[in-house]
C-alpha positions in Angstrom: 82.6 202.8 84.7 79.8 202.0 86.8 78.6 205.3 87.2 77.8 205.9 83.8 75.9 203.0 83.4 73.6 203.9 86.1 72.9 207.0 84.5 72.6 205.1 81.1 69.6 203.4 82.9 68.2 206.0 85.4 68.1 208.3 81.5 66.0 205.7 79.7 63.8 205.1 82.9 63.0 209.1 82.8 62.6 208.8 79.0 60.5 206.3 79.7 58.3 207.6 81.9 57.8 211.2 80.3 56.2 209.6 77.6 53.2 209.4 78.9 50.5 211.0 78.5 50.1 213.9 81.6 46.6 213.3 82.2 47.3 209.8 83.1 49.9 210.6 86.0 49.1 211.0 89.8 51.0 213.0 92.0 52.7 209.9 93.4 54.1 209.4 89.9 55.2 212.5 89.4 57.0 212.6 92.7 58.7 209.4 91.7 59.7 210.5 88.4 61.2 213.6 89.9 63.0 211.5 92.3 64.2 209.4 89.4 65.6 212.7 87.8 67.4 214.3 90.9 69.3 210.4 91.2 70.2 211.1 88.0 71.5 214.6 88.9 73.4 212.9 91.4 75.1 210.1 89.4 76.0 212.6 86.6 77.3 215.4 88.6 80.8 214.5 89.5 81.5 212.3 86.0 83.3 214.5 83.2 79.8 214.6 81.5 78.4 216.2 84.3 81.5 219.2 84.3 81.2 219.5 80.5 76.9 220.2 80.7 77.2 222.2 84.0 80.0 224.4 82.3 77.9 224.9 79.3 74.7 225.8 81.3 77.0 228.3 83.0 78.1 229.8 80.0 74.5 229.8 78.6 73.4 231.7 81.9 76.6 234.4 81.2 75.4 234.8 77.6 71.7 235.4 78.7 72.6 237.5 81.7 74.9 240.0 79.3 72.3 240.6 76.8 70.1 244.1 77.3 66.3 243.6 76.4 
């Protein structure tokens, strides 16, 4: 599926780019990394991957949200 590969490549690109060292980043990089990152959002959202993480963050948030500090 086409789809997935994208997200194959846009997830090695982010890899990629985190990498770095911070203090050798400008503000236009780090703008295009997080644009890199919400595309990636966006490709992996409506796959079954996509369900199955956003599922198991929701369940994380209703595990945290039920515990009493």
């Amino acid at each position: 599926m086409l789809t997935i590969d994208l997200a194959v490549l846009l997830l090695v690109i982010v890899v990629l780019r985190l990498r770095r060292r911070t203090q050798a980043r400008s503000r236009a990089d780090e703008r295009f990394t997080v644009l890199i990152v919400l595309a990636l959002g966006v490709v992996l959202a409506p796959t079954a991957i996509g369900r199955g993480i956003s599922d198991l963050l929701g369940q994380l948030v209703d595990s945290v949200g039920g515990m009493r500090l």
